[in-house]
N, C-alpha and C positions, 0 to 999 in steps of 0.2 A: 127511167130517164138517165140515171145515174151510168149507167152501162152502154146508153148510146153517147154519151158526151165522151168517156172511156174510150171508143171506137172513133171519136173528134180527136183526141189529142191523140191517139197512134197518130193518126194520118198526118198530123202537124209533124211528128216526128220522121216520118217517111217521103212526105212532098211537098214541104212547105210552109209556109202561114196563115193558110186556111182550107177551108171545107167548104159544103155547101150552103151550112146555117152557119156558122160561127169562123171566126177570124182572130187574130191575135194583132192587139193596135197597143203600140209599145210597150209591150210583156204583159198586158193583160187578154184577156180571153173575152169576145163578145158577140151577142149576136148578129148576122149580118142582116141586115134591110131583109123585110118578107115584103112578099111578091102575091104571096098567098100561091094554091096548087101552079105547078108546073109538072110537065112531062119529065119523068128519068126510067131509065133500065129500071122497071120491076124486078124486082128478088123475093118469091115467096119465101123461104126461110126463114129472111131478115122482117119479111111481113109478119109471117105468122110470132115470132118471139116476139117483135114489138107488143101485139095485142096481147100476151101472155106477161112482160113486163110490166103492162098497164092496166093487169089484171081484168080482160072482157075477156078472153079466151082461158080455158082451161084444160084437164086433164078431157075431160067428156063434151067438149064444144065450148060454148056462150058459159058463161059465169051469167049468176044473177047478176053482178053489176054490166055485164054486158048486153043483158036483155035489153035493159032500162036506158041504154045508151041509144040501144036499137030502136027501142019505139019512141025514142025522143027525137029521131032524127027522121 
């Protein structure tokens, strides 16, 4: 999580005062209203690290914790 927030504030510093989750309302940093799912340009790359971040993806596929995410859903 810490590395996708890291990839929020570049973008602040690049185009503005906000992203897609999060905004900055006067010098603080916050999440913005969810929606829940909505449509964006998929990027597998940024997919696939996510779930390696979040530790269900691994060096050989699924992680144990990733199994268990899997058959929970």
């Amino acid at each position: 999580m810490r590395r996708h927030l890291w990839v929020a504030l570049r973008k602040f510093q690049r185009q503005g005062d906000y992203t897609f989750l999060v905004e900055s309302d006067d010098g603080l940093i916050r999440l913005r209203e969810k929606d829940g799912p909505v449509f964006t340009n998929p990027r597998l790359g940024p997919a696939i690290r996510f779930l390696h971040d979040i530790h269900l993806l691994g060096e050989n596929g699924l992680t144990r914790r990733g199994v268990e995410v899997l058959q929970a859903s």
